[in-house]
C-alpha positions as CSV (number, residue, x, y, z in Angstrom):
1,X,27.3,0.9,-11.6
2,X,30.5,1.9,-10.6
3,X,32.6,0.1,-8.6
4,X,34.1,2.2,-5.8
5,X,32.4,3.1,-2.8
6,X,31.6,6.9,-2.8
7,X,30.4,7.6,1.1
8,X,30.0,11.6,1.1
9,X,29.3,14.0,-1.2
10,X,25.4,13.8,-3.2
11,X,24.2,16.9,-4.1
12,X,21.0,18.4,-4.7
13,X,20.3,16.8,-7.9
14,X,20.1,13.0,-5.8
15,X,18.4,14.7,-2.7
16,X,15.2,15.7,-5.1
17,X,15.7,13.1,-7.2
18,X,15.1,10.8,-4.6
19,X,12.2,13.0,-3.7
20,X,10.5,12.7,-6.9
21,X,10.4,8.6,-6.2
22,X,8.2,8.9,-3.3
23,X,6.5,11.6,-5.3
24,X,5.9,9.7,-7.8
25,X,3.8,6.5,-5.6
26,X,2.4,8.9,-3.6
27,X,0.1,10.7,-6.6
28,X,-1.9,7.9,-6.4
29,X,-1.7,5.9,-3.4
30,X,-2.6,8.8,-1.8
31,X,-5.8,8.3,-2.9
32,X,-6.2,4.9,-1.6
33,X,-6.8,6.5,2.3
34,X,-8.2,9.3,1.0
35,X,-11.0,8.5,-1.5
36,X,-11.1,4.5,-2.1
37,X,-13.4,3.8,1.1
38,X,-15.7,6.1,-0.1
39,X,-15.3,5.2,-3.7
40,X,-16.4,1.7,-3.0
41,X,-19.0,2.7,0.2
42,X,-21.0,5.6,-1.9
43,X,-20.2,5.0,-5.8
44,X,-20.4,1.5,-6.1
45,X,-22.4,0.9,-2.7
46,X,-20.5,-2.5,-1.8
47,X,-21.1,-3.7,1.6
48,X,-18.6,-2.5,4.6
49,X,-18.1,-6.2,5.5
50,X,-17.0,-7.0,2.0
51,X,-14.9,-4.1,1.6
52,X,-13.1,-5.7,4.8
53,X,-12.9,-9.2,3.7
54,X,-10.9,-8.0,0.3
55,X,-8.8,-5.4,2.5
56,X,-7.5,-9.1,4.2
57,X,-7.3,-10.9,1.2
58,X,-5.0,-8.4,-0.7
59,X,-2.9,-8.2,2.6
60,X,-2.4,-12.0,2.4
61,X,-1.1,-11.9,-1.3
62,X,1.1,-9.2,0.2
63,X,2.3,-11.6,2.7
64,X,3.5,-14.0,-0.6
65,X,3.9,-11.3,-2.7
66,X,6.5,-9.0,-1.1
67,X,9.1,-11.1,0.5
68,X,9.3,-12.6,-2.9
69,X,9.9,-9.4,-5.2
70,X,12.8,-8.1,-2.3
71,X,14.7,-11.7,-2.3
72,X,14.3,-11.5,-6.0
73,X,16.0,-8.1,-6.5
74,X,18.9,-9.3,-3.3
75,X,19.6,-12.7,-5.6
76,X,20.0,-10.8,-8.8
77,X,23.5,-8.8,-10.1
78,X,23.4,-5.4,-10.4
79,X,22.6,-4.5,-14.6
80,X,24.5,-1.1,-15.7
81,X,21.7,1.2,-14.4
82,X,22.1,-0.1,-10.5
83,X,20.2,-2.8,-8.3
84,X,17.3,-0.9,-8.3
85,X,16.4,2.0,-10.1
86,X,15.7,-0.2,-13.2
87,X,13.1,-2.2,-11.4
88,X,11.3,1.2,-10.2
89,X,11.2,2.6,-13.8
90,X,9.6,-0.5,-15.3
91,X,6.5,-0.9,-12.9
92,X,5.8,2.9,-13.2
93,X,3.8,2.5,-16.3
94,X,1.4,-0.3,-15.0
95,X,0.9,1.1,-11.2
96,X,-0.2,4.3,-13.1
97,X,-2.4,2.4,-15.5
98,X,-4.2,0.3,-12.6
99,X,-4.4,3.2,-10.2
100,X,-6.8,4.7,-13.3
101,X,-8.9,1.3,-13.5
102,X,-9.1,0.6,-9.9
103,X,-11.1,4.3,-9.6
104,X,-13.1,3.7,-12.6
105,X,-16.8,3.0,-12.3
106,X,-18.4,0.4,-15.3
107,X,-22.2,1.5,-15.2
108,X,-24.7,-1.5,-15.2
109,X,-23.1,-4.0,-13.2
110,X,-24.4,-5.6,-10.2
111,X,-23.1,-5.4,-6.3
112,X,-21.4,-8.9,-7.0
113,X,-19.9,-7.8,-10.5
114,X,-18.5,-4.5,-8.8
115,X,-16.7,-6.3,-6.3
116,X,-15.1,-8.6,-8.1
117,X,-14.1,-5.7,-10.6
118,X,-12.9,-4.3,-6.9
119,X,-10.9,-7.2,-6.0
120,X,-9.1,-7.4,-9.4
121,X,-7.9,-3.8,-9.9
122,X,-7.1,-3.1,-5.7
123,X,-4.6,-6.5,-5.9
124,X,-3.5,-5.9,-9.0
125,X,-2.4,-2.3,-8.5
126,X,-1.0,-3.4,-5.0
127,X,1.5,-5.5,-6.5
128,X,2.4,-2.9,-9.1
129,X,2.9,-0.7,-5.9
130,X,5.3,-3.3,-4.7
131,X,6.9,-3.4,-7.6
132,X,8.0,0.4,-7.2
133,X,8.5,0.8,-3.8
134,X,10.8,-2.1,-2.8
135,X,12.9,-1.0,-4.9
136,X,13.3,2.4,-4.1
137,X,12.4,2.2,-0.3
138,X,16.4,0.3,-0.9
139,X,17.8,2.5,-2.9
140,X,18.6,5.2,0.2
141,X,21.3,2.8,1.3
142,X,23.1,2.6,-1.8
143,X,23.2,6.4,-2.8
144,X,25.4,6.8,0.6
145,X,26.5,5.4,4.0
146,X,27.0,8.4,5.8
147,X,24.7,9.1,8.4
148,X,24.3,12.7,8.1
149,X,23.4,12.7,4.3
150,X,20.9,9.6,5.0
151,X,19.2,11.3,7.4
152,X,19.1,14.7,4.5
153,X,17.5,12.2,2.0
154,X,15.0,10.7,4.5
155,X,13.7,14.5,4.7
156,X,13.8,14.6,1.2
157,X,11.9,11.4,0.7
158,X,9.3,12.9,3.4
159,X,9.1,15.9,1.2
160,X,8.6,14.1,-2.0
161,X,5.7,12.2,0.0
162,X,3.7,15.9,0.8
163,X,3.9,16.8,-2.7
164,X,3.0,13.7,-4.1
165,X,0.1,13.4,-1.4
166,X,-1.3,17.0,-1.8
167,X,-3.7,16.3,-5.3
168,X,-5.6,13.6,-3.2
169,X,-5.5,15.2,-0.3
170,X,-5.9,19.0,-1.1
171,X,-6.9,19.3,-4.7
172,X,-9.2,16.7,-5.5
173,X,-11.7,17.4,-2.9
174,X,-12.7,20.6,-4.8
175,X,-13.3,19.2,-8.0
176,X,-14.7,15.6,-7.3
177,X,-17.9,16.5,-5.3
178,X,-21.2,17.1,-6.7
179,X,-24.1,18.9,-5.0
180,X,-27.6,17.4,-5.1
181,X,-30.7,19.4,-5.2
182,X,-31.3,18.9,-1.4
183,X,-27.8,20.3,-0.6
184,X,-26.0,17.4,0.2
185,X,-22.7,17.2,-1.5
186,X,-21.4,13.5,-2.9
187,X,-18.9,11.8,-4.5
188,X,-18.6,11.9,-8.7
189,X,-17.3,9.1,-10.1
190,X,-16.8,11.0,-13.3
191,X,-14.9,13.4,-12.1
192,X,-12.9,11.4,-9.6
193,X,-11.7,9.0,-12.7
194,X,-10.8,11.9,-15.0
195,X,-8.6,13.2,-11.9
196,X,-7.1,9.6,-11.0
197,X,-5.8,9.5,-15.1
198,X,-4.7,12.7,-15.1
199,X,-2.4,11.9,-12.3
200,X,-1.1,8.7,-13.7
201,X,0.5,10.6,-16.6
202,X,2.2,12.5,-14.1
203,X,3.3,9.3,-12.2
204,X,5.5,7.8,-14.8
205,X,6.8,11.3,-16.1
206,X,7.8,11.7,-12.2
207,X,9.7,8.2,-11.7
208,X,11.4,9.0,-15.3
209,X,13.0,12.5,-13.8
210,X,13.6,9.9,-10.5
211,X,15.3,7.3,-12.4
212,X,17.5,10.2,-14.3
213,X,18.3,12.3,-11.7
214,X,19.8,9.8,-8.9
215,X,22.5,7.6,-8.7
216,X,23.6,4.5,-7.1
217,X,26.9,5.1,-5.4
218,X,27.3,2.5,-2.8
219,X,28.4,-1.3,-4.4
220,X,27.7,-4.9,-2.8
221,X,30.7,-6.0,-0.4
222,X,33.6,-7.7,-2.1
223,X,33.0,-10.7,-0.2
224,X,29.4,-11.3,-0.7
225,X,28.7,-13.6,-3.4
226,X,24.9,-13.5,-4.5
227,X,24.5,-16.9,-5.9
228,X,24.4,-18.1,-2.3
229,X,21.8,-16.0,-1.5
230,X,19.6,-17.6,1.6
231,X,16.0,-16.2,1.8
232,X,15.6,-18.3,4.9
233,X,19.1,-17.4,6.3
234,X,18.0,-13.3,5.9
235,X,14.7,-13.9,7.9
236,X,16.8,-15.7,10.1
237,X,18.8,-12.6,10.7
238,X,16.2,-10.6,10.3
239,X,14.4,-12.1,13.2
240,X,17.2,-11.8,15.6
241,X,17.4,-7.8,14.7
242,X,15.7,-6.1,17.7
243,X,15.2,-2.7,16.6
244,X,14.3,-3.6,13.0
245,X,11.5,-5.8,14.7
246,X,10.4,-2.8,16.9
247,X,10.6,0.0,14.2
248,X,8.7,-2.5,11.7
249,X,5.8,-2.5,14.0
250,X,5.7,1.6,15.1
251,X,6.2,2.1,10.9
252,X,3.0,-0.3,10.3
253,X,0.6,1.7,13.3
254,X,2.0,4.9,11.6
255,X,0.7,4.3,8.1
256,X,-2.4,3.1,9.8
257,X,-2.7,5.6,11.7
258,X,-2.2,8.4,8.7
259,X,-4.3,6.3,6.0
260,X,-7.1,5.8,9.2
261,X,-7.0,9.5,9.9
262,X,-6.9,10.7,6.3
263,X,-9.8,8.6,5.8
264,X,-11.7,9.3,8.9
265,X,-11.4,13.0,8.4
266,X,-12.7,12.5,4.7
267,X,-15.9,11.0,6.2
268,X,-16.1,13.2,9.6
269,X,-16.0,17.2,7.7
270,X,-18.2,15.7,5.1
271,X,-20.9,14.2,7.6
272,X,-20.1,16.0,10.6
273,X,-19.4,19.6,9.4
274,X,-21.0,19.3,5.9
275,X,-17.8,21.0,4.6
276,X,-15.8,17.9,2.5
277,X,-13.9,21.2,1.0
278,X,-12.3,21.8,4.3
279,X,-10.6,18.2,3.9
280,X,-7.7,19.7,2.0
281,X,-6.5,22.3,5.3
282,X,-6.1,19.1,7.2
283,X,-3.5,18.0,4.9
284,X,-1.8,21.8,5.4
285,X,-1.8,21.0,9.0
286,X,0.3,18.3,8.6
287,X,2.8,19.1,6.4
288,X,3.0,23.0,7.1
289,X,4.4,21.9,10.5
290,X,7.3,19.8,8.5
291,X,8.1,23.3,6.3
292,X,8.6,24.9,9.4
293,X,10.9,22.5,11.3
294,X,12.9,21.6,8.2
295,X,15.5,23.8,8.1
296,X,16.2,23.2,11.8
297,X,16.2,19.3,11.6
298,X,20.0,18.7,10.8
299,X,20.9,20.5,14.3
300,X,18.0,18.9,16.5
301,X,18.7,15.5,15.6
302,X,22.6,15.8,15.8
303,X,21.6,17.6,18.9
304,X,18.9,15.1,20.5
305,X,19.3,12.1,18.4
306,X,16.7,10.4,16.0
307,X,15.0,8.3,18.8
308,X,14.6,10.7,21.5
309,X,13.3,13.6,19.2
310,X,10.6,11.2,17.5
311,X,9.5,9.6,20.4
312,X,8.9,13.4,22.5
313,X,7.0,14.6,19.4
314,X,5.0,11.3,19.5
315,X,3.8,11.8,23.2
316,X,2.6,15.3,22.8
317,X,0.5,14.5,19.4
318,X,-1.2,11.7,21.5
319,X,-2.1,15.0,24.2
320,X,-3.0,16.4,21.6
321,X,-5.5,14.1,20.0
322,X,-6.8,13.5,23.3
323,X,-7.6,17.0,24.0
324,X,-9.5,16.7,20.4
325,X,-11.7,13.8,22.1
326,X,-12.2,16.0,25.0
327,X,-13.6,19.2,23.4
328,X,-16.8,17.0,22.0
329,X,-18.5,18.0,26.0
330,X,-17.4,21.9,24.8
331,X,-19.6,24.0,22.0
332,X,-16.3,25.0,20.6
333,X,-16.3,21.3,18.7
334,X,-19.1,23.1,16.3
335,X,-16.2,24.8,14.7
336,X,-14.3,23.1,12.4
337,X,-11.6,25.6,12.5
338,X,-11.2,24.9,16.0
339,X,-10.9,21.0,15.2
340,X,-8.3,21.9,12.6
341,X,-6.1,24.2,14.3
342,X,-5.7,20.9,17.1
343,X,-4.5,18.9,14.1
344,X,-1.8,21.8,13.5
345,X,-0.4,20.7,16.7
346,X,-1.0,17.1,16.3
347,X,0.9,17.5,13.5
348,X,3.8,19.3,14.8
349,X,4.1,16.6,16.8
350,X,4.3,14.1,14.4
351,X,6.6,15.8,12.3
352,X,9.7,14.5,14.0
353,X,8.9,11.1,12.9
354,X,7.1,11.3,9.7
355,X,10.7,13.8,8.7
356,X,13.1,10.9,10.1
357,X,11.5,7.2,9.8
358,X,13.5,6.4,6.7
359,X,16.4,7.7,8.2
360,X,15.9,4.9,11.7
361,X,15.3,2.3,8.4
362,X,18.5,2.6,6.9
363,X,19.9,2.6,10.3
364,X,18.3,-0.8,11.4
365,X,19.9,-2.5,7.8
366,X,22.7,-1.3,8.5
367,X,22.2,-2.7,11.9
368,X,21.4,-6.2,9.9
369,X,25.1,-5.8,8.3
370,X,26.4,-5.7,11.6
371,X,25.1,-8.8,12.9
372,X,24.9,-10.9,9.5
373,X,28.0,-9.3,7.4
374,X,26.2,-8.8,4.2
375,X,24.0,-6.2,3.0
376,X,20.5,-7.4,1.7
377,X,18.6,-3.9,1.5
378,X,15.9,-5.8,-0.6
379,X,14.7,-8.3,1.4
380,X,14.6,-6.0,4.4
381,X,12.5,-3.4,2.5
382,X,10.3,-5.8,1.9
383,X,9.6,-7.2,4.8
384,X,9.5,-3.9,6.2
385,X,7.3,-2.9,3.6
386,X,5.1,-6.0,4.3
387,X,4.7,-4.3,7.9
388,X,3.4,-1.2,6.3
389,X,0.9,-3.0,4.5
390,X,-0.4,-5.0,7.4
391,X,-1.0,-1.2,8.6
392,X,-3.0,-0.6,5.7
393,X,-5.1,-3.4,6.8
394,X,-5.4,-2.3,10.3
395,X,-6.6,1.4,8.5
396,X,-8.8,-0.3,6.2
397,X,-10.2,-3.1,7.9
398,X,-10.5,-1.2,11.3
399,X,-12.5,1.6,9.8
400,X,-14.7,-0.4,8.3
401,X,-15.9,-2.4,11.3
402,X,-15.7,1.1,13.4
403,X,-18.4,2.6,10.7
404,X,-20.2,-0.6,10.1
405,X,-20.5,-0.5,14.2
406,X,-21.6,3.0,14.3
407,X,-23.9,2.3,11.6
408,X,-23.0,4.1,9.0
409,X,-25.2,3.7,5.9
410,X,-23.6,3.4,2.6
411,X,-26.4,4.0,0.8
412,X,-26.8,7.6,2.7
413,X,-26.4,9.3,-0.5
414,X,-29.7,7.7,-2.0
415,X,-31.7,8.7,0.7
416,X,-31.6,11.6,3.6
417,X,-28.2,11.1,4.9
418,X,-26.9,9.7,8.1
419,X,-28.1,10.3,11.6
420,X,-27.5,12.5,13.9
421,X,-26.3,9.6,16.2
422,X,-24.3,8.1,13.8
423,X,-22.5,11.4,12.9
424,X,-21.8,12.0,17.1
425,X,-20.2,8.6,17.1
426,X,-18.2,9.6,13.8
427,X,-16.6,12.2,15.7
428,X,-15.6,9.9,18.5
429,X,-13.8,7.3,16.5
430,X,-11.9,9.9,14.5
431,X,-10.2,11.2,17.6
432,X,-10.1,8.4,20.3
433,X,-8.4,5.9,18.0
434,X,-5.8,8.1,16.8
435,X,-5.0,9.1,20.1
436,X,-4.5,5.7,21.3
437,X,-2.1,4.9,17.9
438,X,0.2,7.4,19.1
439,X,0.4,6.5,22.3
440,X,1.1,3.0,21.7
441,X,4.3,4.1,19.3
442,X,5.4,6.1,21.9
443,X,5.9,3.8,24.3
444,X,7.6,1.2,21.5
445,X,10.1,4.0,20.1
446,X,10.9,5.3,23.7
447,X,11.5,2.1,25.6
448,X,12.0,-0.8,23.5
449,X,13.8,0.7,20.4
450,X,17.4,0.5,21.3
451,X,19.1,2.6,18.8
452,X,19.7,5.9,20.8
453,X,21.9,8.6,19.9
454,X,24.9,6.7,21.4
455,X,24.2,3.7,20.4
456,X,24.2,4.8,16.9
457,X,27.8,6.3,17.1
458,X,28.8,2.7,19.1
459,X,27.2,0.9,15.9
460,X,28.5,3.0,13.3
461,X,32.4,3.1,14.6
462,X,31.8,-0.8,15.0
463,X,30.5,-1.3,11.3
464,X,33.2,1.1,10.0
465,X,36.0,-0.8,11.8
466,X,34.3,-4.3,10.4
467,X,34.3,-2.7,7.3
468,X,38.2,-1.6,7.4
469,X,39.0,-5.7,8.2
């Protein structure tokens, strides 16, 4: 690692390098929201109540788990390859490997047996997840310090995330169905497995190009030792950062509310519209949105600011989703082209943040080396990463109890499908919740999130001048 401090200047070759690292989680997280409810609920048939009791329990290893791999990387020396992208490379191979188990069906075992296999492979591949995206949710802050370029690579990261998203999310749904003789179309477990290994080999050839292609520019401060590393004195600090506080909490409602939607959907075109194939377009009417505002995002947010373009985007997706409630009392809501061109603007919407929230993350550490004087990108991460997770649970555990309160039948598939009661109420809970999410964050990035366009420059001048001394 070198040894100057390089502020401007990456080029293409970091911007999709550092795309290929989200890329590279993302092949099979992805297919946590999008297919492991219903891997669990109609393959191995395990009870909604369970699923949600091991949804907690994995969150509370989490709580253990995470804080302890970020202070680990912050209290060790950089080695020759950087702080982080060594740690990144070596948990590719196992998150691939336990991604491929965890979606693996073992015929013959019993409802108890399953969920044990269940709880093994969904913690174990969790902390193989943590293992790769501590790491490299850190590394942003060390490939530069000028704002402009971090807020380039935070598209570039969201970029990365739609590829690596789009085999769960638009591919697999055509190959991973099988129709039964009386029409109704259900998951293969077969098939589904053969996919999931198929994008693990893809995983670790993605974080090798990653780990090659980006570079670590940005050294620890002369002045910070890390042999007196404090985790207690960074949560300390941590605790007294405002706007890290605020954005940890609208990042965790926003993975909850993608990984609810994304699973919600699954359920709602495959129960409600009987067309599981159309899951993929509402993937495209997320991320075509992002194609289109991309080349424009440079000038809007030196133009608007981070905070105030995220938060407008974030009211009119919640109109949006309401209005998606609403046309349930129209006979439009019959057409699922209807419901999908709605989520075309929803996503528009959403765009703004999804495009800049890694951008507002490496502006809240740097925040954190304002008001502490030493850079701890790890432990940050992590906790901020912990806050994602809890989001997960929120996603799982939430949709679980809504579908276990609906009465949804897991066991649908065996028998004639679920009722036309339980299908209305489907509908309801896929676009009243989500609506709600994004009003909530809203209201947190517009009026308690601090960091506004000018107090960004104030903060920035301040750093570099604290810096200088």
């Amino acid at each position: 690692m070198e040894n100057n401090v390089l502020t401007h200047g990456i080029t293409a070759k970091d911007k999709i390098g550092y795309a290929l690292g989200d890329m590279g989680g993302l092949l099979t997280f992805g297919l946590i929201s999008s297919f492991l409810n219903m891997f669990y609920t109609d393959v191995l048939h395990i009870p909604l109540g369970q699923i949600t009791i091991l949804m907690l329990v994995a969150r509370i290893w989490d709580a253990i788990n995470d804080p302890l791999w970020g202070s680990f990387i912050d209290s060790r020396k950089p080695t020759k390859h950087g702080r982080f992208r060594p740690y990144i490379l070596a948990a590719s191979v196992p998150l691939a490997l336990g991604a491929v188990v965890m979606f693996t069906k073992i015929p013959g075992l019993s409802t108890t047996q399953y969920l044990i296999f269940a709880y093994i492979t969904y913690i174990f591949y969790g902390m193989m997840y943590t293992g790769t995206n501590i790491p490299f949710g850190s590394l942003a802050s060390v490939i530069t310090n000028d704002g402009q370029e971090r807020s380039s690579l935070s598209m570039w990261r969201s970029i990365g995330a739609g590829f690596g998203g789009l085999p769960a999310q638009i591919l697999l749904p055509f190959f991973v169905y099988t129709t039964l003789e009386n029409g109704t179309k259900v998951l293969d477990s077969t098939k589904l497995t053969l996919s999931v290994a198929v994008l693990g080999v893809l995983t670790v050839v993605i974080y090798y190009l990653h780990f090659k292609l980006t570079k670590e520019r940005i050294s620890i401060p002369p002045k910070q030792n890390q042999s007196d590393y404090s985790l207690i004195k960074s949560i300390k600090a941590l605790s007294k950062n405002r706007p890290f506080i605020v954005l940890c909490i609208i990042s965790m409602l926003l993975i909850a509310f993608q990984m609810y939607t994304q699973t919600t959907y699954n359920y709602l075109l495959k129960n409600y519209y009987n067309q599981p194939g159309l899951y993929s377009l509402t993937t495209v009417c997320t991320y075509l949105p992002m194609a289109c505002f991309l080349p424009f995002m440079g000038k809007l947010i030196r133009k608007y600011g981070k905070k105030e373009l995220c938060s407008a985007g974030l009211a009119f997706a919640a109109v949006i989703n309401v209005v998606l409630y609403l046309i349930k009392l129209t006979p439009i809501v019959e057409n699922p082209y209807v419901f999908l061109a709605l989520l075309l603007f929803s996503g528009a919407g959403q765009t703004f943040l999804v495009l800049e929230v890694w951008a507002l993350v490496m502006d809240v550490i740097d925040y954190h080396e304002l008001l502490s004087g030493r850079r701890e990108e790890g432990t940050a991460y992590a906790f901020y990463s912990f806050t994602r997770k809890l989001g997960q649970t929120l996603a799982g555990v939430g949709t679980n109890i809504l579908l276990g309160v609906i009465g949804y039948n897991v066991n649908s598939t065996e028998t004639q499908g679920q009722t036309a009661e339980v299908v209305s109420k489907l509908y309801d809970i896929s676009t009243i919740i989500p609506a709600i999410v994004l009003a909530v964050m809203f209201v947190l990035l517009a009026f308690c999130y601090k960091l506004s366009k000018k107090k960004l420059e104030e903060m920035y001048a301040l750093l570099a001048e604290k810096q200088a001394k």
